[in-house]
C-alpha positions as CSV (number, residue, x, y, z in Angstrom):
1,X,111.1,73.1,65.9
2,X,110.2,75.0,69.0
3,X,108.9,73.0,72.0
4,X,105.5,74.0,73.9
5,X,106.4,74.6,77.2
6,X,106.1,71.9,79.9
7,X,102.6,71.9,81.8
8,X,103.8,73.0,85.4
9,X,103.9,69.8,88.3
10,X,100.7,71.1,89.7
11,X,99.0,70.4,86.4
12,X,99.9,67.1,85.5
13,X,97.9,63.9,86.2
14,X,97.5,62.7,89.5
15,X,99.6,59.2,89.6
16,X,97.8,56.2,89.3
17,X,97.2,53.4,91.5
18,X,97.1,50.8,89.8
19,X,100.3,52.0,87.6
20,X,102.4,48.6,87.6
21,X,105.2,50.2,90.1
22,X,102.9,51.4,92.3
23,X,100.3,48.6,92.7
24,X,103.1,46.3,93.3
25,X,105.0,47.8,96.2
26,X,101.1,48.6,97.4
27,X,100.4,44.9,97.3
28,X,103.6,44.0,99.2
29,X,103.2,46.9,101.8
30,X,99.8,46.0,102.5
31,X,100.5,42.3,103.2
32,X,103.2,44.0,105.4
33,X,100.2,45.9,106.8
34,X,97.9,43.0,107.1
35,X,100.6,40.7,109.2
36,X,101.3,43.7,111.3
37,X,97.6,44.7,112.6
38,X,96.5,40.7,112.8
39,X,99.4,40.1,115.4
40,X,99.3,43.1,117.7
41,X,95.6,42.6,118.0
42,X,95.5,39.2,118.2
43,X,98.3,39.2,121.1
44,X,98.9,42.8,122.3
45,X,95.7,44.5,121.8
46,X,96.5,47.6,119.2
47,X,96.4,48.1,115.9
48,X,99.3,50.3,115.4
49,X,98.5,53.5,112.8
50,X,101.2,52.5,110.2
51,X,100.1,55.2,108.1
52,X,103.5,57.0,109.0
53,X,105.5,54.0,107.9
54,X,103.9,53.5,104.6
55,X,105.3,57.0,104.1
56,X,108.7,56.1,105.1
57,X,109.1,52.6,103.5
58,X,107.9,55.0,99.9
59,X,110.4,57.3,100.5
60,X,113.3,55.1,101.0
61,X,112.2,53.1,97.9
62,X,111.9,55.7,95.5
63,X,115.9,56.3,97.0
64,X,116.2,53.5,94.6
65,X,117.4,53.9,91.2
66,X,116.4,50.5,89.9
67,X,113.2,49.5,87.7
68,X,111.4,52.7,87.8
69,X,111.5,52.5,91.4
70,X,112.4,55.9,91.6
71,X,109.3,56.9,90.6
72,X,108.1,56.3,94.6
73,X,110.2,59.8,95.1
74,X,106.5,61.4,94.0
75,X,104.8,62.5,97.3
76,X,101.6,61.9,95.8
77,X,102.6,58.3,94.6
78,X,103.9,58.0,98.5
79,X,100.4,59.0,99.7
80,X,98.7,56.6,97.7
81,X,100.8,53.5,99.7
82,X,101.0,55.0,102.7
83,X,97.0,55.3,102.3
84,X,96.9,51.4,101.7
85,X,99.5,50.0,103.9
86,X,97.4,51.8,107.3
87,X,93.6,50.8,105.5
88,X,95.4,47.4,105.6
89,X,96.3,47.3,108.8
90,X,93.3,48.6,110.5
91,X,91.0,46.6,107.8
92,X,92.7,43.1,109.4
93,X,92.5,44.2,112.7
94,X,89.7,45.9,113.5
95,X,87.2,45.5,110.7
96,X,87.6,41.7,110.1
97,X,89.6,39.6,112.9
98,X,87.8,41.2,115.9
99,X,83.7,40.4,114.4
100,X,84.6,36.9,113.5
101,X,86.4,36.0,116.8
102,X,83.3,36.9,118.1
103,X,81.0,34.0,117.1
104,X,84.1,31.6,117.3
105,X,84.7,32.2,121.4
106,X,80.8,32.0,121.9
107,X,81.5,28.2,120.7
108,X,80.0,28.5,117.3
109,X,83.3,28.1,114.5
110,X,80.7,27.5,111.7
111,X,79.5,31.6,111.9
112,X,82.8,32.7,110.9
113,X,82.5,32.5,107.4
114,X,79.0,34.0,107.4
115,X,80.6,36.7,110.0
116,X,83.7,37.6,107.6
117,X,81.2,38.0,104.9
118,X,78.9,40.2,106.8
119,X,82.2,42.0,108.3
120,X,83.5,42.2,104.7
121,X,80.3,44.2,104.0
122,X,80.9,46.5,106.7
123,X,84.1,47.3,105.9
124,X,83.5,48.0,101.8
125,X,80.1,50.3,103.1
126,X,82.4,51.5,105.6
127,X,85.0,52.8,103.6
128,X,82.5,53.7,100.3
129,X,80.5,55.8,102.8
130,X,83.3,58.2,104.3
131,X,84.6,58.1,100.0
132,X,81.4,59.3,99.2
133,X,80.8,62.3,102.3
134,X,84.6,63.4,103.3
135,X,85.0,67.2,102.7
136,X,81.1,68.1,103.6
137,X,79.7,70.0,106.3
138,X,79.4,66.8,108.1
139,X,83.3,66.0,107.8
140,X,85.3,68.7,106.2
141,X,88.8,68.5,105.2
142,X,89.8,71.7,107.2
143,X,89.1,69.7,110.2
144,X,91.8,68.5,112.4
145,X,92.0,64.6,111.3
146,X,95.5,64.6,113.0
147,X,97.0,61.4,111.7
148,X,96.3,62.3,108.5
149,X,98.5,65.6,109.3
150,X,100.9,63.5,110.8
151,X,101.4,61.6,107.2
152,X,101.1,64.4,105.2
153,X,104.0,66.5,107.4
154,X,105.9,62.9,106.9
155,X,106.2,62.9,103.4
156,X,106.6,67.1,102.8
157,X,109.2,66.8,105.1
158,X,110.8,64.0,103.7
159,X,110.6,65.4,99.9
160,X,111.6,69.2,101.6
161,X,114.2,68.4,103.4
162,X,116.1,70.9,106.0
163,X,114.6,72.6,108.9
164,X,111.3,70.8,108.6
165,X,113.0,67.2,108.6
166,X,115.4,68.1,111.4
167,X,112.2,69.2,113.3
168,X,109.8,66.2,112.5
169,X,113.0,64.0,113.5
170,X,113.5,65.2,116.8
171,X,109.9,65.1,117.8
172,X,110.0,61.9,116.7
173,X,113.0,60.9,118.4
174,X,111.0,62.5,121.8
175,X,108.0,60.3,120.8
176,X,110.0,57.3,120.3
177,X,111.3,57.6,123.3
178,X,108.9,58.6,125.5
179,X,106.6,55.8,124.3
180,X,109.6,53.3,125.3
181,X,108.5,54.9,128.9
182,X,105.2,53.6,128.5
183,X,104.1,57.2,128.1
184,X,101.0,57.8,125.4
185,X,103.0,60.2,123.2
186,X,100.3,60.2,120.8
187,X,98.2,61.8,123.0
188,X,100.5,65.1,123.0
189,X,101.1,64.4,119.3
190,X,97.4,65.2,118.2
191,X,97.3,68.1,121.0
192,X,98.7,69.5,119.0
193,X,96.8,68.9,115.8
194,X,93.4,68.9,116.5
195,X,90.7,71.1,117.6
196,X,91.4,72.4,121.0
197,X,88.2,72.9,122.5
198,X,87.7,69.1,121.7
199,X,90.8,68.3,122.7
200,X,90.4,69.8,126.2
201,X,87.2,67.9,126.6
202,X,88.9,64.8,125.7
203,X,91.6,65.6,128.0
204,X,89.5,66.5,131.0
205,X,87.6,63.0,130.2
206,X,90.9,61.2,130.7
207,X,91.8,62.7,133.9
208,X,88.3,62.0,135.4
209,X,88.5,58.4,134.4
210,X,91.5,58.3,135.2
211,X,91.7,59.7,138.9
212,X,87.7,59.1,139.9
213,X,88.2,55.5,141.1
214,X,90.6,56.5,143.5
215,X,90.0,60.1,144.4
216,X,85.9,59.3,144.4
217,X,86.2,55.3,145.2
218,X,84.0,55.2,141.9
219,X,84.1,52.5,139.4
220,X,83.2,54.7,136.2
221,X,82.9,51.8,133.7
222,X,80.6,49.1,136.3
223,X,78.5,52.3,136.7
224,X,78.6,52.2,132.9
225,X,79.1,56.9,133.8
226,X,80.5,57.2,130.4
227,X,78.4,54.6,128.1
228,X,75.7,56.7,129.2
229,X,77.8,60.2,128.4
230,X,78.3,58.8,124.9
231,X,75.1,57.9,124.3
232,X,73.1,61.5,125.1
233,X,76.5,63.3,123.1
234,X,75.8,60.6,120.3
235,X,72.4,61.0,119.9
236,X,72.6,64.7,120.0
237,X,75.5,64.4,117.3
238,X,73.1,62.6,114.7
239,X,70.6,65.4,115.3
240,X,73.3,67.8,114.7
241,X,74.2,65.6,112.1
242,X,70.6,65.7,110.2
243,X,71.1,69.6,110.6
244,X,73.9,69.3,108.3
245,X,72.1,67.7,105.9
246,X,69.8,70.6,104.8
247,X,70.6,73.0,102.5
248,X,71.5,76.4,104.1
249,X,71.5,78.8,101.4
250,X,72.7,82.0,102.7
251,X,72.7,81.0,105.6
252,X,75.3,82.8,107.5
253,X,78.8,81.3,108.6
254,X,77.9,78.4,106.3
255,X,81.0,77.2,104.7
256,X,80.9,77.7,101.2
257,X,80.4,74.5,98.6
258,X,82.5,74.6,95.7
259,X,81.3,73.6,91.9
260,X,82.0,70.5,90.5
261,X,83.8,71.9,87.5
262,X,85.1,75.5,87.3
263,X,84.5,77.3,84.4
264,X,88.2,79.4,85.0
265,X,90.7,77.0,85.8
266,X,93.3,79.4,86.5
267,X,91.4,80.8,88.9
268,X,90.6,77.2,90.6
269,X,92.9,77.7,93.7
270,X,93.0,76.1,96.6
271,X,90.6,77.7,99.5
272,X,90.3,75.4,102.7
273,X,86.6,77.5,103.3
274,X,85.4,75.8,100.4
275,X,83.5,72.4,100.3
276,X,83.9,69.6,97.3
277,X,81.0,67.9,98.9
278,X,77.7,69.6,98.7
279,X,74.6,69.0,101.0
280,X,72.8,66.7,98.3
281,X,75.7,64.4,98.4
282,X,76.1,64.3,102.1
283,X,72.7,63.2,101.7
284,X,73.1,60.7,99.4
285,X,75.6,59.2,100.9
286,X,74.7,58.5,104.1
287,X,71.4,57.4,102.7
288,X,73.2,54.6,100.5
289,X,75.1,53.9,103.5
290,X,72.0,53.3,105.2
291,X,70.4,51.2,102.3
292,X,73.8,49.1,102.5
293,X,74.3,48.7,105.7
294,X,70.7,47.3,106.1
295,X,71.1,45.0,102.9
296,X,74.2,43.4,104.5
297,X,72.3,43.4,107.3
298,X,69.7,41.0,106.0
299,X,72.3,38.7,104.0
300,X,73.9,38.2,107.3
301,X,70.5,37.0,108.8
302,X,70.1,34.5,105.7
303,X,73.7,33.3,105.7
304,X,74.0,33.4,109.7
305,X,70.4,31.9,110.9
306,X,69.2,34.4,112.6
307,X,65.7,33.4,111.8
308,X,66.2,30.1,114.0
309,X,66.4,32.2,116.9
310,X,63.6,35.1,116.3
311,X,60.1,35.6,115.3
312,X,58.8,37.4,111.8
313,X,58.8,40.8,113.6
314,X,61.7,40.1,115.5
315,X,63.9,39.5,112.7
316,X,63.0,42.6,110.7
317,X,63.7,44.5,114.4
318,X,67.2,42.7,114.3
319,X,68.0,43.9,110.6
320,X,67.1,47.6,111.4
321,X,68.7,47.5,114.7
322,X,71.9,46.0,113.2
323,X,72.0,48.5,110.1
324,X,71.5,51.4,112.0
325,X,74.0,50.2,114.4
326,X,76.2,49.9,111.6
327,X,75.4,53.9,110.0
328,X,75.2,55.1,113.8
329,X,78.7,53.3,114.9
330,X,80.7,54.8,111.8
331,X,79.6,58.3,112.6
332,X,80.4,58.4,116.1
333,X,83.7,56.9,115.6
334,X,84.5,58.9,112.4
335,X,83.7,62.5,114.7
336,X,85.6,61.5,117.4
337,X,88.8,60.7,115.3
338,X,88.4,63.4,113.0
339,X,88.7,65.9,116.0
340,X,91.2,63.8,118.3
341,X,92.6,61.2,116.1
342,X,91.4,58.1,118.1
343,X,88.7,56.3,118.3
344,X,86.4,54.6,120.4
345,X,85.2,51.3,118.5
346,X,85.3,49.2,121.4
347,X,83.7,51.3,123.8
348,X,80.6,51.8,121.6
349,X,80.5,48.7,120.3
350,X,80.3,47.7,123.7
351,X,76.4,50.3,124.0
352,X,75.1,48.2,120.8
353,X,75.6,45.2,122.8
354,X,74.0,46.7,126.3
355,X,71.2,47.7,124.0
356,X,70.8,44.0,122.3
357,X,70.9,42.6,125.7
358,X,68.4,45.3,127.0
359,X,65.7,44.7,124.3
360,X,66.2,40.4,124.7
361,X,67.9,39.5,121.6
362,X,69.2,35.7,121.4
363,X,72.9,35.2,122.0
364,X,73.7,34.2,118.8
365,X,72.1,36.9,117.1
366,X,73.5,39.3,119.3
367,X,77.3,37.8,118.1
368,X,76.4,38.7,114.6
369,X,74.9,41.8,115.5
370,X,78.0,42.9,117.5
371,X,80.5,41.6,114.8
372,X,78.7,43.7,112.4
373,X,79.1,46.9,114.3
374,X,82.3,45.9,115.4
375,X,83.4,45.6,111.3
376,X,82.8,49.6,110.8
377,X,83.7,52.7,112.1
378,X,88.0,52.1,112.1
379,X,88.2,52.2,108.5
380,X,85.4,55.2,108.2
381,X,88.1,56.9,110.3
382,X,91.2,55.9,108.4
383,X,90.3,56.6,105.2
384,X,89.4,59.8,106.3
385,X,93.0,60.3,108.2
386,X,94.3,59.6,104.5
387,X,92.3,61.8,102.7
388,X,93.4,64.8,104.9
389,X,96.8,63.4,104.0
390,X,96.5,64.0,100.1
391,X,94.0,67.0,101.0
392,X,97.2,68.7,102.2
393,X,99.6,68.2,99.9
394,X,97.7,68.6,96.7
395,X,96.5,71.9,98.0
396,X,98.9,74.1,95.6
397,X,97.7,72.2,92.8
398,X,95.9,74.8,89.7
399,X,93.5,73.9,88.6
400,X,92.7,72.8,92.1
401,X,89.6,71.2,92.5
402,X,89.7,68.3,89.3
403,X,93.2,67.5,90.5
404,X,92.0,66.8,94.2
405,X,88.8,65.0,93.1
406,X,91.3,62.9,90.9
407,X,94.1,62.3,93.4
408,X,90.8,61.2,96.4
409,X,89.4,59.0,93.6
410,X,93.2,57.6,93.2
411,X,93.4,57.2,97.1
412,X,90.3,55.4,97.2
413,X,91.4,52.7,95.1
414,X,94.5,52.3,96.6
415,X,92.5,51.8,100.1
416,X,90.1,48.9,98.5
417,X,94.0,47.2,97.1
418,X,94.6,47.4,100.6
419,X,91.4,46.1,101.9
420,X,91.2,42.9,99.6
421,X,94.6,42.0,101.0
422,X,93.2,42.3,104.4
423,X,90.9,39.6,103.4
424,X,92.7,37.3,101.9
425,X,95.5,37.7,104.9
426,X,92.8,36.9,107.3
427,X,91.0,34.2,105.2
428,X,94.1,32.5,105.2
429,X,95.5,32.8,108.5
430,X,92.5,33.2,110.9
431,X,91.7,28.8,111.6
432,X,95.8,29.1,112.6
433,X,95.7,32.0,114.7
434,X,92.4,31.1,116.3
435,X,93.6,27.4,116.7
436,X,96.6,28.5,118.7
437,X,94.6,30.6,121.3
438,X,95.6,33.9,119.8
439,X,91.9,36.2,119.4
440,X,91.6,39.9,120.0
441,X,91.1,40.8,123.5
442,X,88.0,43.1,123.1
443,X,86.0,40.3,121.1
444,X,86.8,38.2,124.4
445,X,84.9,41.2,126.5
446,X,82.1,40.9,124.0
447,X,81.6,37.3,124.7
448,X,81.7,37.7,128.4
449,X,79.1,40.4,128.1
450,X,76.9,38.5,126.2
451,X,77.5,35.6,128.2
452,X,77.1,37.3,131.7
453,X,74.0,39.4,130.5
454,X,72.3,42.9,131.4
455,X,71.3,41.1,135.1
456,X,69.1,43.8,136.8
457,X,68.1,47.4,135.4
458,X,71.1,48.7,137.0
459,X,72.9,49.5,133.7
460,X,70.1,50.6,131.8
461,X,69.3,53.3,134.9
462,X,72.7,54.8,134.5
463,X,73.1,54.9,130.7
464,X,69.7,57.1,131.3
465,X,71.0,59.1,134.0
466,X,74.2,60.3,132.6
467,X,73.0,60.4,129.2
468,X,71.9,63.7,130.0
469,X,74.9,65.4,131.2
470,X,76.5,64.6,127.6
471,X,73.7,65.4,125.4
472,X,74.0,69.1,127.2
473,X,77.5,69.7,126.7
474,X,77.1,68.2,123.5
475,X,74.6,70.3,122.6
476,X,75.9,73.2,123.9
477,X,79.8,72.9,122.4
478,X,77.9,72.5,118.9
479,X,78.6,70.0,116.0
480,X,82.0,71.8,114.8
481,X,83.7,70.6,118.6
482,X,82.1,67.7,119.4
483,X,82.5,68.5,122.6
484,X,80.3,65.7,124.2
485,X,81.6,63.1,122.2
486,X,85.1,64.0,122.7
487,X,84.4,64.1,126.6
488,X,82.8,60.6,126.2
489,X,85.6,59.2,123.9
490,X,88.3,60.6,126.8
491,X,86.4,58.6,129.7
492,X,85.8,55.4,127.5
493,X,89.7,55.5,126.4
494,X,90.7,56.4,129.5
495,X,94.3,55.4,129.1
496,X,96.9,56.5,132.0
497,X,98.6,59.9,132.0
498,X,96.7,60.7,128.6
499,X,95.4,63.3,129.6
500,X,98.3,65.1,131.7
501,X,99.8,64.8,128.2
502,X,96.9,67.0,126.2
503,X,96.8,69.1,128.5
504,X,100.1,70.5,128.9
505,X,100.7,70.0,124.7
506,X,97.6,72.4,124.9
507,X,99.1,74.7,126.9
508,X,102.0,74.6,125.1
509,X,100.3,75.3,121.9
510,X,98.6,78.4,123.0
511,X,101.7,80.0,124.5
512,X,103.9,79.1,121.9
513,X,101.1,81.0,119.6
514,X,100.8,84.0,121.5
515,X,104.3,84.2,121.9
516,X,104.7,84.3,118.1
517,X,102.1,86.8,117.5
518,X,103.1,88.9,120.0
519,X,106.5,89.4,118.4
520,X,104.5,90.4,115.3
521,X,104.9,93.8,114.4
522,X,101.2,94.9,112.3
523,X,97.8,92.7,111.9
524,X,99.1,90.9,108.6
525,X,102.7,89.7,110.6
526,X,100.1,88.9,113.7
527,X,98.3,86.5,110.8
528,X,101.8,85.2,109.6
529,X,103.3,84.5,112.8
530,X,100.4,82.6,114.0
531,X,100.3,80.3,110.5
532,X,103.8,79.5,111.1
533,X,103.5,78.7,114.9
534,X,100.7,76.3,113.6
535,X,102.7,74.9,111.2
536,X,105.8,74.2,113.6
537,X,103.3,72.3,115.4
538,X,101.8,70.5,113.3
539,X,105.6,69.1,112.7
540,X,106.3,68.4,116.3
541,X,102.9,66.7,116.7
542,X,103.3,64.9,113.3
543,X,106.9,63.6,114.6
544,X,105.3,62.3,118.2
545,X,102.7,60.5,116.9
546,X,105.1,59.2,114.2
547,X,107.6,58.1,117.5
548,X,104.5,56.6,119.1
549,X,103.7,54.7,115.5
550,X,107.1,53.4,115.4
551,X,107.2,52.0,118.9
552,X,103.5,50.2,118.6
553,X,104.9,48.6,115.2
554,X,108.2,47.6,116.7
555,X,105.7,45.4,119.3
556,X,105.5,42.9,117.0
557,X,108.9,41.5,118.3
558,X,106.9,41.0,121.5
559,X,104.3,38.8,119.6
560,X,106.5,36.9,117.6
């Protein structure tokens, strides 16, 4: 008897992630993960993006030919690790160890459970949020998210072989070594992947912050020049933000939102103009986040005692302060790393606490209130990092649309695997890591903050005064650059010789594209020359930051 054809790859079912094969070497990269981003933050400072690794770690399993190992040859089962392994890592270092060391170095050990529940909170609403909103006007797929194009260049590569391995290698080899230099190779890497009006704001920011001190014997950060640039670009972002929100029917330029289930599914193709997330979901979203954010707020208050330390009205000003904090720090972290792929957490972290010890909250309050910030915004952005991932290599799926709604769902899952691993690897190792001395630098400059106060209105002045200056370029670059924030993000950063780095990648990128278009020969080769100069890029700049990943991950030997 005849057999039916075979459905083509496309149209199979997305993989699983909690097939037995995969959850298992999920479980055991994420502990991997876990270790990995509680040591380097606990002793070196980082929390290295092992996104790229996850990738590679897959790859060479599904090598292996032994209990259905092989099965990790699948570059959509490898996006669903590498998607945990890196939520992992930045859920233990920056969502979790960094809020609870907060309360414990301000001399009270018996906040830490209430603190890793609150920051537990942050982290699930963190992560449910950027689930529920990635691939809307707010945060659309198309943009650049450049570790997540660094992952998914990783694993094409890896399953393509050829030119685009040998390429991805060598950059890689470049970025490996030039971070051995003490050179920020990531820096060049997402130069080349992000938005480049962004990125030029970003890298003008890191020049300033990084020359003004000497060139202008001006202390940027005592004169608090770029808190106060982040918070006029930030609070023009959420207005730009609440713009997003509304529908704009016909409205012209508006990117097109695509429906939930097409009635021709041959037809369902890929189209990175399109959005799977409509404005009523944006909505939504961020409105549950909201509603989320607040309710952990106010368990955190019960658990914590805040109410020892505050009147009635002062208490409901500390929930709404600290939920808002929470929605507000995600957002701002989540635009600047979807544009430049890093992300300020510290830095604004750091405003919520200038702003707590601006209106007079209590120092312990204050701890909590920091720590719960503190527990969002990293993950927002690394989920989203992961989802571009999968966004680019399902895109030649048909039908399209179902298969990627099926594949993020997939992702997501993989990413809370991830994050309760985080949690029980911190549960179980903080008392030991804390007991030895060994607590994340930036909760330290929390504590002194609190500690050391807001003095005179000195700080308050400035954040005013250059507040303006950022709102106006944020205003005027418009929400799809970011331009303020970017500029803000380059001056908080404000890491040596960054900025050198995207600068010349930049200028790199633009000659290396109008070299290739103008060996084109008619409009359509002028269009096809300048997609594969972007896509030779996106390989080099995949293979630096992958370098720069494997050098921060091969710190550990330092910390051990």
């Amino acid at each position: 008897m005849r057999q039916p054809p075979a459905a083509p790859a496309a149209q199979r079912r997305h993989p699983r992630a909690f097939e037995p094969v995969t959850l298992v070497v999920t479980i055991v990269l994420s502990v991997l993960g876990s270790v990995i981003g509680l040591v380097l933050i606990t002793t070196l400072g980082i929390a290295p993006n092992t996104s790229v690794i996850g990738a590679l770690i897959a790859m060479l399993i599904g090598r292996i030919s032994f209990a259905a190992l092989s099965r990790m040859r699948d570059p959509h089962r490898q996006n669903l690790v590498q998607s945990a392994i890196s939520g992992s890592t930045f859920a233990a270092a920056n969502s979790l160890v960094t809020p609870i060391a907060v309360p414990f170095l301000l001399g009270r050990p018996d906040l830490v459970w209430p603190m890793l529940g609150g920051a537990v909170i942050g982290l699930a609403v963190d992560s449910w949020v950027l689930y529920r909103v990635f691939d809307s006007r707010l945060l659309p797929a198309s943009a650049a998210w450049p570790a997540g194009i660094a992952a998914a260049e990783t694993i094409k590569a890896g399953d393509e072989g050829g030119r685009k391995a040998g390429l991805l290698g060598l950059s890689a080899v470049v970025g490996l070594v030039g971070s051995l230099f003490k050179l920020p190779m990531s820096a060049a890497g997402v130069a080349f992947l992000g938005n480049i009006w962004a990125l030029l704001m970003f890298g003008i920011g890191l020049l300033v912050a990084q020359y003004a001190p000497g060139v202008l014997q001006v202390d940027l950060a005592a004169n608090y020049v770029p808190h106060g640039v982040m918070i006029g670009a930030g609070l023009v972002a959420l207005v730009q933000a609440v713009l997003l929100m509304r529908d704009r029917k016909g409205a012209g330029g508006a990117a097109r939102e695509k429906a939930p289930f097409p009635t021709v599914p041959d037809a369902d193709r890929f189209d990175a103009g399109e959005r799977t997330v409509p404005a009523a979901r944006l909505r939504r979203g961020l409105l549950e986040g909201l509603v989320l954010f607040l309710a952990g707020a106010v368990l955190i208050a019960l658990i914590g005692g805040v109410s020892a330390d505050m009147s009635g009205a002062g208490l409901v000003g500390w929930v709404l302060l600290a939920g808002f904090a929470a929605l507000i720090h995600q957002l701002i972290v989540g635009l600047a790393a979807m544009h430049s792929g890093w992300f300020p957490a510290f830095a604004v972290t750091l405003i919520f606490l200038i702003v707590g010890l601006v209106v007079g909250i209590p120092m312990v309050p204050l701890a909590l209130l920091v720590g719960y910030a503190a527990s969002t915004g990293p993950a927002f952005a690394d989920v989203g990092f992961d989802f571009k991932a999968g966004w680019l290599l399902r895109k030649g799926a048909v039908p399209w649309h179902p298969y990627e709604m099926a594949g993020r769902r997939q992702q997501y899952l993989a990413q809370l695997v991830g994050f309760a691993v985080a949690v029980l690897v911190v549960a179980l190792a903080w008392q030991p890591f804390f007991a030895d001395g060994r607590v994340p630098p930036v909760a330290q400059v929390y504590v002194d903050t609190i500690k050391a106060g807001i003095g005179d209105g000195h700080a308050l002045t400035m954040m005013a005064l250059w507040a303006i200056p950022g709102a106006l370029v944020q205003f005027f670059g418009g929400s799809a650059r970011q331009m303020g924030v970017l500029l803000a993000t380059g001056l908080l950063v404000a890491t040596p010789q960054a900025g050198w780095l995207v600068l010349v990648a930049l200028a790199v990128r633009f000659v290396y594209g109008r070299y290739r278009r103008r060996h084109a020969t008619e409009r359509a080769g002028e269009e096809a020359a300048a997609e594969a100069a972007d896509n030779d890029l996106a390989l080099v700049g995949a293979g630096l930051v992958a370098g720069s990943s494997l050098n921060d991950v091969s710190q550990i030997y330092k910390a051990l």
